[in-house]
N, C-alpha and C positions, 0 to 999 in steps of 0.2 A: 540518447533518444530511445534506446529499449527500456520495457517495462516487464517485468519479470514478476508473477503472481504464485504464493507459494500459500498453499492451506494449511497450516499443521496441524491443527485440531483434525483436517481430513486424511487424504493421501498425501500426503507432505511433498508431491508432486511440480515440479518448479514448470511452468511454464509462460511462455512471453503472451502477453494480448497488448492491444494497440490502446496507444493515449486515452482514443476517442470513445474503446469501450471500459475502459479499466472502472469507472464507477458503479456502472451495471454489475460487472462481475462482482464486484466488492460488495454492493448492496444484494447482491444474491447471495451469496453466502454467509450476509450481515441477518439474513431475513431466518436464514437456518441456527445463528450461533449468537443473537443479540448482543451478550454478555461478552462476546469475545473482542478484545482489543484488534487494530487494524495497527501496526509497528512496519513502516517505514525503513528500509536501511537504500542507502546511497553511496556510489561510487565515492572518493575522494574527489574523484575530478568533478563532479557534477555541479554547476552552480547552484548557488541556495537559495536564489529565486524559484529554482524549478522544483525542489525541494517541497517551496512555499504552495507554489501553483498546486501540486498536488495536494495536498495538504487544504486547500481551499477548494481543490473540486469534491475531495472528501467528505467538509463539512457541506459543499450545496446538497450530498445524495443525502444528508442527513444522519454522516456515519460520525458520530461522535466521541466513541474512544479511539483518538489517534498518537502514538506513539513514535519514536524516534530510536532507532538503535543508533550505536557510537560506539566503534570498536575501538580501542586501546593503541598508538601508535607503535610500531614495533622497534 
């Protein structure tokens, strides 16, 4: 249930904001970097509906390049 928002093109600054505001923040910073891809990483445990749900509030803000990380199992 946490959301963790990290800029790296900015201060590569990790911090949490909530469900309800994450696509504001994301389209603000989409409004300063158009070009820049918005790349997604997810716990293992996390279901992939919720994955999805993101990923769909992403495209209503209009954010279009969205991305998936997938790290390598160890």
């Amino acid at each position: 249930g946490e959301f963790k928002l990290r800029d790296r093109a900015g201060d590569s600054v990790e911090r949490e904001v909530a469900k309800t505001s994450l696509a504001d923040e994301i389209r603000s910073l989409h409004r300063a970097r158009p070009g820049q891809p918005v790349v997604i990483a997810a716990d293992k445990g996390v279901r992939y509906q919720e994955v999805m749900d993101v990923m769909t509030l992403l495209q209503k803000a209009q954010i279009t390049r969205i991305g998936l990380l997938a790290r390598p199992a160890s």
